[in-house]
C-alpha positions as CSV (number, residue, x, y, z in Angstrom):
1,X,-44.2,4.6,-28.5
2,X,-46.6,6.6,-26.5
3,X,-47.8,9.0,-29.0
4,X,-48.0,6.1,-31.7
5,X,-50.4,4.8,-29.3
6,X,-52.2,7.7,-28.6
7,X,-52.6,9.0,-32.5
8,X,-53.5,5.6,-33.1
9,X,-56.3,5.3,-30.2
10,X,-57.4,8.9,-31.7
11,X,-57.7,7.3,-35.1
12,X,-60.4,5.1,-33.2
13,X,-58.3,1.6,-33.5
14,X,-58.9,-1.0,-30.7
15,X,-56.4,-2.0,-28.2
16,X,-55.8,-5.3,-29.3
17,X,-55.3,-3.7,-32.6
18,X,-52.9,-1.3,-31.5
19,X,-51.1,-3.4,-29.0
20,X,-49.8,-6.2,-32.0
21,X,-48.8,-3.2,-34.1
22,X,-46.7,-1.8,-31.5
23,X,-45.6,-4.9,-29.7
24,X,-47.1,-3.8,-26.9
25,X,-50.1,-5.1,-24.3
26,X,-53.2,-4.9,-23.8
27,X,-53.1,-3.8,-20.1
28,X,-50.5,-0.8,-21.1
29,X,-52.8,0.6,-23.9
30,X,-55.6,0.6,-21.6
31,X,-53.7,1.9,-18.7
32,X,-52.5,4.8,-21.4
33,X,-55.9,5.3,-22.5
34,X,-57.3,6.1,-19.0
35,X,-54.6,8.4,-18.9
36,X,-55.1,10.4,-22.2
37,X,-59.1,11.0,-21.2
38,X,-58.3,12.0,-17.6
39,X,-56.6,14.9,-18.7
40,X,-59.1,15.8,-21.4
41,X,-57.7,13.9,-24.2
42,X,-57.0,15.2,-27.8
43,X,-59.4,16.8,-29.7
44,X,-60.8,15.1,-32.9
């Protein structure tokens, strides 16, 4: 689940977004978002 939501926050989709299409919450994609730019992200 965590790369689907990191390829799919790459792609530029929105949390809310993201979070029905995974079943998941807000609060957890932006908790895994912080993460993924902390340590420099992917590159685009």
């Amino acid at each position: 689940m965590r790369a689907k939501l990191v390829l799919a926050a790459a792609e530029g989709l929105a949390n809310a977004a993201i979070a029905r299409e995974l079943n998941g919450s807000v609060n957890m994609l932006r908790k895994w978002r912080g993460r993924r730019f902390a340590f420099g992200g992917l590159k685009t």
